[in-house]
C-alpha positions as CSV (number, residue, x, y, z in Angstrom):
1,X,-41.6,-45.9,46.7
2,X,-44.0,-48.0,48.9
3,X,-42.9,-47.6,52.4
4,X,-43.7,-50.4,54.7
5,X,-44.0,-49.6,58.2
6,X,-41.2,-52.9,59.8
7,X,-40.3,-50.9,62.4
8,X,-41.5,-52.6,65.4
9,X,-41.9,-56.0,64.0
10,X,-41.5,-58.6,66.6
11,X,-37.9,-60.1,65.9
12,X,-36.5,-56.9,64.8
13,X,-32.8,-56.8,66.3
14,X,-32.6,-53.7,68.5
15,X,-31.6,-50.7,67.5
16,X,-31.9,-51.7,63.7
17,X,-33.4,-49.3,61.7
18,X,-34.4,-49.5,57.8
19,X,-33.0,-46.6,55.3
20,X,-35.6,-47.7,52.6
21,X,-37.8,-50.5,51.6
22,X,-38.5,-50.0,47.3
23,X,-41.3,-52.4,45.6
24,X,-39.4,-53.7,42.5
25,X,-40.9,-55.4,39.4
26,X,-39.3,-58.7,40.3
27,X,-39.4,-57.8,44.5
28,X,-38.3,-56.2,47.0
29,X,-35.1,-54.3,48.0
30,X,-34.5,-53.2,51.7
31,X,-31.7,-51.7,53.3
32,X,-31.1,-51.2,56.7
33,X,-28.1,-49.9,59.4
34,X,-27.6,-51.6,62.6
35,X,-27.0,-50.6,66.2
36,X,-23.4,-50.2,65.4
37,X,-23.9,-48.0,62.0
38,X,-23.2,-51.0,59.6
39,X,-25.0,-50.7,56.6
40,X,-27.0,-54.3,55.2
41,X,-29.4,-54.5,52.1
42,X,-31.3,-57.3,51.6
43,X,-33.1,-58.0,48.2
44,X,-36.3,-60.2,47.8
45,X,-37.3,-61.7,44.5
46,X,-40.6,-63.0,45.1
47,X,-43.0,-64.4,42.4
48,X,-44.8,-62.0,40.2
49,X,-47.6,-64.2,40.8
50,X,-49.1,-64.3,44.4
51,X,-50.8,-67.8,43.8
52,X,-47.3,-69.1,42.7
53,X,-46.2,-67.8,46.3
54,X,-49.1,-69.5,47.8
55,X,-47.8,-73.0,46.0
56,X,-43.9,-72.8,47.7
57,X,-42.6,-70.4,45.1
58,X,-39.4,-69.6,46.5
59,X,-38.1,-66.0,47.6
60,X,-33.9,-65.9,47.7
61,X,-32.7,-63.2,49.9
62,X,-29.2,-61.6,49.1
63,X,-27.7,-60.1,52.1
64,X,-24.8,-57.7,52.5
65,X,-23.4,-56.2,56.0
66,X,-21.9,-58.6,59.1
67,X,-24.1,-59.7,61.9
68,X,-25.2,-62.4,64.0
69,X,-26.5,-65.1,62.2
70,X,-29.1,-65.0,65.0
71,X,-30.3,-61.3,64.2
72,X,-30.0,-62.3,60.6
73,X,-32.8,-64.9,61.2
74,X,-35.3,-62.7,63.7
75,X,-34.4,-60.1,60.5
76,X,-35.6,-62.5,57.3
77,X,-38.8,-63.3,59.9
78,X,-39.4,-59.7,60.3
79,X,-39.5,-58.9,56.4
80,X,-41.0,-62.1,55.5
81,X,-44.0,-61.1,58.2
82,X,-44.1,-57.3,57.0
83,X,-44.3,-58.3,53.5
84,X,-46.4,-61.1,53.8
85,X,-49.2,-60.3,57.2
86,X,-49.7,-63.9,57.0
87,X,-48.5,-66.4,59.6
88,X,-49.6,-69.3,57.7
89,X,-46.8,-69.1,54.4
90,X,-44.5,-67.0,57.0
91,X,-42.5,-70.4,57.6
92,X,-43.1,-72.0,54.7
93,X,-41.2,-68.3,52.9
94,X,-38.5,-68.7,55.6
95,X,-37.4,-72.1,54.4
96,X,-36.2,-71.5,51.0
97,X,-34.3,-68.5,52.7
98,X,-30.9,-68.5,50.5
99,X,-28.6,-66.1,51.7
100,X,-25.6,-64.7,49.5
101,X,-22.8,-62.1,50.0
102,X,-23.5,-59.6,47.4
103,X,-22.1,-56.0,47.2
104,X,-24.9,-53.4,46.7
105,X,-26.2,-53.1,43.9
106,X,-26.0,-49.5,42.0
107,X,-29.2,-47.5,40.9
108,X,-29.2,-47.0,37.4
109,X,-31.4,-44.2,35.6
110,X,-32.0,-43.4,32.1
111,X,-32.4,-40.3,30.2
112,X,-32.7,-39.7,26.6
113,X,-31.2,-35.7,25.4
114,X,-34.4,-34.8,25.1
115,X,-36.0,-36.2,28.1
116,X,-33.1,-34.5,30.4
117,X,-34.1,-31.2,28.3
118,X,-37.8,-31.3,28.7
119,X,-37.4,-32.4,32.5
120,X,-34.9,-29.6,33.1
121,X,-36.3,-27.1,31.2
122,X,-33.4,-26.5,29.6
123,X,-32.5,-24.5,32.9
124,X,-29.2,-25.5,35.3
125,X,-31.5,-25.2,38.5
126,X,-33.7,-28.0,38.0
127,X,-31.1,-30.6,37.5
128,X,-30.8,-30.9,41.5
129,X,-34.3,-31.5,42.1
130,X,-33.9,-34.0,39.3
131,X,-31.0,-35.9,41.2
132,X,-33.1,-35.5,44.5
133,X,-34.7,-38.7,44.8
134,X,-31.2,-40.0,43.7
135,X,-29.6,-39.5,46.9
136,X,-29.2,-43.2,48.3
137,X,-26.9,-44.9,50.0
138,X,-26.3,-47.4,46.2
139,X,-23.7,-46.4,44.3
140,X,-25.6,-44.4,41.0
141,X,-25.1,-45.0,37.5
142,X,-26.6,-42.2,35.2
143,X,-27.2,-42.9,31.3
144,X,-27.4,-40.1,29.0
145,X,-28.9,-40.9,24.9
146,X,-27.2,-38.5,22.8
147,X,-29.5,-38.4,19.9
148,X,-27.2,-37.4,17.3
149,X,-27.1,-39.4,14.0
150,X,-24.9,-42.3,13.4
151,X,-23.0,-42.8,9.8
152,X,-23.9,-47.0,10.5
153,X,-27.3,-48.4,9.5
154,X,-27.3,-51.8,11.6
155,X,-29.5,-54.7,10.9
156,X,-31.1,-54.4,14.5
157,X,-31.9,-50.3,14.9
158,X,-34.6,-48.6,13.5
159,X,-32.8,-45.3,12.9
160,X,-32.2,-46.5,9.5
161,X,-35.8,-46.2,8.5
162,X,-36.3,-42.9,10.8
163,X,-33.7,-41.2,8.9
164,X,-35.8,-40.9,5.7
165,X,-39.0,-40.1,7.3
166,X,-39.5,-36.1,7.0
167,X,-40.3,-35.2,10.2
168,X,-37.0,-36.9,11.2
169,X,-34.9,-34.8,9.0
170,X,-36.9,-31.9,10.2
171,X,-35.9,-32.8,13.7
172,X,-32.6,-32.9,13.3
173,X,-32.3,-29.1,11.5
174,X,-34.1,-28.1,14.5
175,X,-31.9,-29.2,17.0
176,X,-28.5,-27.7,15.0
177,X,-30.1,-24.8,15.0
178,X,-31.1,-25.1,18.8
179,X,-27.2,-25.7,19.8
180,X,-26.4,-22.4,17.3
181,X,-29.0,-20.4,19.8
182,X,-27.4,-22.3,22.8
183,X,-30.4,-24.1,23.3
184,X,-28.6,-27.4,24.1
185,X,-27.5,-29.2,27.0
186,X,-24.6,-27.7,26.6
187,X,-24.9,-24.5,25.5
188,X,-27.4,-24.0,28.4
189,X,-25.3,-25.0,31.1
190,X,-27.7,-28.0,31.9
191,X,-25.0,-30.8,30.9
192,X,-22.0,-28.9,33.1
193,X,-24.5,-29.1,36.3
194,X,-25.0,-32.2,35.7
195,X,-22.0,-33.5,35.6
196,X,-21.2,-31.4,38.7
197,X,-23.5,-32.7,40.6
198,X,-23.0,-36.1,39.7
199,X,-19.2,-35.7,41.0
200,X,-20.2,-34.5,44.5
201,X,-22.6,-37.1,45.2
202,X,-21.8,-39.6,47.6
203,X,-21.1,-41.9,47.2
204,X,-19.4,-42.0,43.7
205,X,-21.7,-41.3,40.7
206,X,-20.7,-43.0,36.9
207,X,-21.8,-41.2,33.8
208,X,-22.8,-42.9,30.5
209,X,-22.4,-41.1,27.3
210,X,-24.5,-43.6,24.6
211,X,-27.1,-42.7,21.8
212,X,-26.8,-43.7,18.4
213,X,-23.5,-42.9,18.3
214,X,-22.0,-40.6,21.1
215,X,-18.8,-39.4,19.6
216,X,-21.2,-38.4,16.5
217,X,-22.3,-35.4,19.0
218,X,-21.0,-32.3,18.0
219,X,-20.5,-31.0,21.0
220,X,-18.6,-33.5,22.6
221,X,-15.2,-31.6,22.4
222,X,-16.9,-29.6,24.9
223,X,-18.4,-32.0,27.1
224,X,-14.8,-33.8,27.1
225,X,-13.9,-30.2,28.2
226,X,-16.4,-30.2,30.9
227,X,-15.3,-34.0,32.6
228,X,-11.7,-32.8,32.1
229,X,-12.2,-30.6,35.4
230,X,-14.1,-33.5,37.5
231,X,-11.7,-36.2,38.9
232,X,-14.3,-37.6,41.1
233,X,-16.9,-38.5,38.0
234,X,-16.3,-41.7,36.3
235,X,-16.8,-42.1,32.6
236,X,-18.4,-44.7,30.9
237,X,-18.3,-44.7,26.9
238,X,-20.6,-46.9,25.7
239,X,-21.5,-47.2,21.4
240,X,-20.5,-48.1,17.7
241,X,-16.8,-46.9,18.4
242,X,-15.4,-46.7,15.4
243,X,-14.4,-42.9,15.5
244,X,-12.1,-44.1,18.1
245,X,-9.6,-45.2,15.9
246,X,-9.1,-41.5,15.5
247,X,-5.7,-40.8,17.4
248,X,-7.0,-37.3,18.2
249,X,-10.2,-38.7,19.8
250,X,-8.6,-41.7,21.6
251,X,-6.1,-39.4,23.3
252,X,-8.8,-37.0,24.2
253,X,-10.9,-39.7,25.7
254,X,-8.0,-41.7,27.7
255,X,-6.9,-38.2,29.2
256,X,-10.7,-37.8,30.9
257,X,-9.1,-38.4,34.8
258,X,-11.5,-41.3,35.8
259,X,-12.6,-42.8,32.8
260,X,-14.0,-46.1,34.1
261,X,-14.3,-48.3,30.6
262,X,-15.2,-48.2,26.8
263,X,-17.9,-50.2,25.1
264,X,-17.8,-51.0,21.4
265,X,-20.7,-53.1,19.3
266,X,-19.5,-56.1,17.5
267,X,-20.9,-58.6,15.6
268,X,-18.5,-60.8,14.5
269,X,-14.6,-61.5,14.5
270,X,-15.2,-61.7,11.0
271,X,-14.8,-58.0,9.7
272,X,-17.0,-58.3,6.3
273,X,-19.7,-59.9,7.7
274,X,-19.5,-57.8,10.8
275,X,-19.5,-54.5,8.6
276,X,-22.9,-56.0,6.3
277,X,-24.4,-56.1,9.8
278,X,-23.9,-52.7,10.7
279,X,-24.0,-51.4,7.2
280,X,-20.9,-49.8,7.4
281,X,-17.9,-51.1,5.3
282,X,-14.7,-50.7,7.5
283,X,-16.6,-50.4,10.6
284,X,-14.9,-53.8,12.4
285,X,-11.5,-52.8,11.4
286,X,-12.1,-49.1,13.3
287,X,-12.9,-51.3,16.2
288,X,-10.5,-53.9,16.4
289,X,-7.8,-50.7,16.0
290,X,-9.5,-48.5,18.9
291,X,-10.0,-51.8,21.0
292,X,-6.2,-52.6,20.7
293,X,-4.8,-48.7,21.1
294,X,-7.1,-48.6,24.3
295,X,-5.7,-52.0,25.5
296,X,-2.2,-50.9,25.5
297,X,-3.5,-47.6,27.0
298,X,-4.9,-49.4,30.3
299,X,-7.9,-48.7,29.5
300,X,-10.9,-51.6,31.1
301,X,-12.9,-52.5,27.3
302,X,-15.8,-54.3,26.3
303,X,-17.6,-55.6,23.5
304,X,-21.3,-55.4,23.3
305,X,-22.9,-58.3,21.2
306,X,-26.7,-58.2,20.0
307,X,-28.0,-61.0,19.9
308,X,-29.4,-61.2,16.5
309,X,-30.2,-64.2,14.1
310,X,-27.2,-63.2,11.9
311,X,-25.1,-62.5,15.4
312,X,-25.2,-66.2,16.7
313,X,-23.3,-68.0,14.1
314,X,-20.5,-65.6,14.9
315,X,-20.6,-65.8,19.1
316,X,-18.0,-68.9,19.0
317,X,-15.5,-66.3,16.7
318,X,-16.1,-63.7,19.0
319,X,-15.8,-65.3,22.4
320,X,-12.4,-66.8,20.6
321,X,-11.7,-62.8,19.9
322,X,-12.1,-62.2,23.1
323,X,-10.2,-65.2,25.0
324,X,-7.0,-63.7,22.9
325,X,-7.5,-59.8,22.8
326,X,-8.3,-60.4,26.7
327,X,-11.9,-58.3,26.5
328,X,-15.0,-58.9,28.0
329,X,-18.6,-59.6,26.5
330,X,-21.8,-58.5,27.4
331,X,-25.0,-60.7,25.8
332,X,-28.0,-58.4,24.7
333,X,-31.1,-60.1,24.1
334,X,-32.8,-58.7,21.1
335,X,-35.9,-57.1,21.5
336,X,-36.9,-54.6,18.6
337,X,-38.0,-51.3,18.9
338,X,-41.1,-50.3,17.1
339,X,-40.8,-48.1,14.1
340,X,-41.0,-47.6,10.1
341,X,-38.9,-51.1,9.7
342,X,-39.9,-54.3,10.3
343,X,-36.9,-56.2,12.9
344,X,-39.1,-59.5,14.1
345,X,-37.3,-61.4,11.5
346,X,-33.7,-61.0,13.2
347,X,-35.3,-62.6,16.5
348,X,-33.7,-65.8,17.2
349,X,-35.1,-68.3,18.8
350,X,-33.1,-68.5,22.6
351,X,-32.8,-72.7,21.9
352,X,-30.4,-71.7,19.1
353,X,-27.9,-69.3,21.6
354,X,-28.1,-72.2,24.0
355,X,-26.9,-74.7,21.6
356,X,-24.2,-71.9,20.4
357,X,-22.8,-71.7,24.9
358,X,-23.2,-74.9,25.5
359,X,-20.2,-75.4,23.0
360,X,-18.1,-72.5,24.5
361,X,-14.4,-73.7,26.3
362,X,-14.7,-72.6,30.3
363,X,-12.1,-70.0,29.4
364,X,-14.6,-68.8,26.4
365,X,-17.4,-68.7,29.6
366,X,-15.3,-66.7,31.6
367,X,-15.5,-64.1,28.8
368,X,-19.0,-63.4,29.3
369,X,-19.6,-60.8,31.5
370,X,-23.3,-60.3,31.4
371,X,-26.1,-61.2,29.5
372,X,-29.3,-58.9,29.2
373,X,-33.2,-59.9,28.8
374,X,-31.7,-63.1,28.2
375,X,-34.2,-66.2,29.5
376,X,-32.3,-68.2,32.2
377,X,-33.4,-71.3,30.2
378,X,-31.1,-70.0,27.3
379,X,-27.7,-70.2,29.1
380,X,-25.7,-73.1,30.9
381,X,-26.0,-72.9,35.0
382,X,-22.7,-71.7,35.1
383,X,-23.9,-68.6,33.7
384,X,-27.0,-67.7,35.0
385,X,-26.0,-65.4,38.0
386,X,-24.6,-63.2,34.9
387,X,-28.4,-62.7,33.6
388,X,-30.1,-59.8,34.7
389,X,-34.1,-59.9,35.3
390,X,-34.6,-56.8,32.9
391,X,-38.8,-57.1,32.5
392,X,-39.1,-54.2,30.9
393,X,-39.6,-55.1,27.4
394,X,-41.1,-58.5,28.5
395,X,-44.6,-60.3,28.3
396,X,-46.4,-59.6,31.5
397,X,-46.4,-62.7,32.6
398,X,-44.3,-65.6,31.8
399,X,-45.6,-68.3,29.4
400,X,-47.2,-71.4,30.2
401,X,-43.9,-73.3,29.9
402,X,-42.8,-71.1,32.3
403,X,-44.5,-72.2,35.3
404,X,-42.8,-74.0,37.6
405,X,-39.4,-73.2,36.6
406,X,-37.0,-73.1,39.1
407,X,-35.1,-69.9,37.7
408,X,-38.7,-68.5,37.4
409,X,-38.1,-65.8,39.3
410,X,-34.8,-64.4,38.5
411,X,-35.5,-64.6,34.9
412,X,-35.9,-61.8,32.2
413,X,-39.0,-64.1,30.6
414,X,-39.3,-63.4,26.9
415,X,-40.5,-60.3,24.5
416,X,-43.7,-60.0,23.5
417,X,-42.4,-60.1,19.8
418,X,-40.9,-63.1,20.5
419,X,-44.0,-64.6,21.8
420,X,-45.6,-63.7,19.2
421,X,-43.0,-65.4,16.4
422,X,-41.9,-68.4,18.0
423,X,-44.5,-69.1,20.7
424,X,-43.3,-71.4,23.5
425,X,-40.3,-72.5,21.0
426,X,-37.3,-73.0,22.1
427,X,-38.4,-72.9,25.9
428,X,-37.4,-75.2,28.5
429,X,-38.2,-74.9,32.4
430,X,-35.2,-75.0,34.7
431,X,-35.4,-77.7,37.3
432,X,-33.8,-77.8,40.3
433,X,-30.7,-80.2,40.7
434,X,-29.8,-82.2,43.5
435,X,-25.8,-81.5,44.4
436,X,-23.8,-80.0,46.4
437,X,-23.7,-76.7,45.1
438,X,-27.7,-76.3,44.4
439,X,-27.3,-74.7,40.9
440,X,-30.5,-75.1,38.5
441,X,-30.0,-78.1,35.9
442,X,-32.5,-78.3,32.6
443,X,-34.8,-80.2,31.5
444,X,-35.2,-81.3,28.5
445,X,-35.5,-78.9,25.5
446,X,-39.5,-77.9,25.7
447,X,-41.6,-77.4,22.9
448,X,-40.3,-76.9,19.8
């Protein structure tokens, strides 16, 4: 947290004050409460590059809460002068202002089993200095990896290769005979205060059970136990899903009281070539089954698509799948993980997905939810407020193609693996267009 001292700031509207101020890796987010208790957050995506910021490089400002529109403008000077300290680019910052009515965006935080464990200590009384820092006025969103093996053997995960290394295997009798000791989140208690505490923050927590394959865990009857007893907690399932066409295990999992949406992986509508990309014969059908039961169940689904080389010849049969089964779609750029197997050969190269949306019907467009450390360049206008600005796997800085793109900022840039496979291929800077409704158009297509 880097607290900047903006109270005070000439042009602060009285009786404002600010709740935080959090340096991001792609800017800023501030929120603050005004005289009257309203809550507003503002977020400032600013160049990663100061001298880009020197050149014009624009900062947009989101903005939720109502006010004045004059406090809002004696409100963007103050943060532009607190941020800046420099009178000379203050103005020029201040004129490609673009405000937006957004909802708050929720934290999200990540653990791994075994990073919850270690940071715990395997002891219930040091999960609430865990969730301290947590305690904001965003909605939360807390991920938990369960590391228990998955029966598929996808294309794009390197736990195919792990699972024949030794100390692997020797990892995995360990922790069995950790849960037989009670030496598990579980068995320890550390999962059940968890969730606990998750349900009485305010407001409203969600919990994420992933990993390589949640419902693999073999203590999940008990954790389902555990959410049973917490109304308040939603529940997010998010994996391969195919143990889902289990009626025993769907009726468990629609019973949890605020179960908030199931995720599945899918690869194509095509169920052979869908199962040689997960290695797992019979794993679409399991899908398509679970996916239909949970439909007529009420239950909000989604299909998770990674964005492979052997996935993008299949995205116009699944956004079809999805425009009939009524389900939604989230993108994920692939970026491999390092380990014994070598993924840089199922990189595609992001001209190739464009090509693939540009052909997609506006009702097929309307399936896509989101799309993840997906270059803006890659997608049509119409879908770039979907992309998220996930750098975390990315380059460090953008690559000379890059520069000067309109979308610069809000962009997720590219992997280093793909850098180092394709280059600048397949890159194109966005430019921006001269309508009405001031969305990006391309260029076009860059090198390669």
């Amino acid at each position: 947290m880097n607290h900047l001292e903006l109270n005070g700031v000439d042009g602060l509207p009285a009786g404002w004050t600010w709740q935080a101020v959090e340096r991001r890796p792609q800017g800023w987010l501030l929120r603050a409460q005004d005289a009257q208790g309203g809550e507003h957050a503002f977020e400032l995506d600013e160049s990663p590059d100061e001298r880009a910021l020197q050149r014009g490089q624009r900062w947009s400002v989101s903005h939720r809460g109502r006010v004045d529109q004059a406090d809002l403008a004696r409100t963007y000077a103050a943060i532009a002068q607190g941020l800046l300290r420099d009178e000379a680019r203050l103005q020029q910052s201040l004129e490609s202002i673009v405000l937006a009515d957004v909802p708050v965006p929720p934290r999200h935080v990540h653990w791994s089993e075994t990073e919850l464990w270690l940071r715990t200590r395997g002891q219930p009384r040091n999960v609430a200095p865990l969730l301290q820092s947590l305690q904001a006025p965003a909605p939360l969103v807390a991920e938990l990896y369960l590391e228990s093996l998955c029966g598929q053997a996808c294309q794009f995960c390197q736990q195919p290769g792990r699972r024949q290394q030794v100390h692997h295997r020797g990892g995995v009798l360990l922790r069995d005979q950790l849960r037989r000791w009670r030496r598990s989140l579980v068995g320890s208690g550390v999962f059940a205060e968890l969730a606990q505490r998750l349900a009485t923050r305010e407001p409203p927590a969600t919990l994420v059970l992933t990993g390589h394959d949640w419902a693999a865990d073999p203590e999940l009857p008990a954790m389902l136990a555990i959410l049973m007893d917490l109304p308040t907690l939603g529940v997010s399932l998010l994996g391969p899903g195919t143990a889902l066409a289990d009626p025993g295990l769907l009726d468990a999992v629609v019973a949890l009281p605020n179960l908030r949406s199931v995720a599945f992986t899918l690869q194509s509508a095509d169920m052979p070539r869908h199962d040689a990309q997960v290695g797992a014969p019979g794993a679409a059908a399991k899908v398509l089954v679970a996916l239909e039961r949970l439909q007529q169940r009420g239950v909000p689904v989604g299909v998770n698509v990674v964005l492979t080389a052997a996935a993008l010849p299949e995205l116009q049969g699944l956004v079809d799948l999805a425009v009939e089964r009524g389900f939604r779609l989230n993108l994920l750029g692939f970026v491999p993980d390092r380990g014994p197997l070598d993924l840089r050969p199922q990189i595609p190269r992001w001209d190739a997905l464009a090509v693939v949306l540009a052909g997609l019907s506006p009702k097929g467009l309307e399936k896509i939810e989101r799309l993840s450390r997906v270059p803006q360049c890659a997608v049509p206008a119409e879908l770039r407020e979907r992309c998220d600005a996930d750098r975390s796997r990315a380059t460090r800085t953008p690559p000379p193609v890059c520069q000067g793109c309109a979308a610069a900022t809000r962009c997720a840039w590219i992997a280093d693996d793909y850098r180092a496979r394709f280059g600048e291929a397949g890159l194109r800077p966005v430019t921006a267009a001269a309508n009405p409704a001031g969305s990006p158009s391309e260029s076009p297509l860059g090198p390669g």
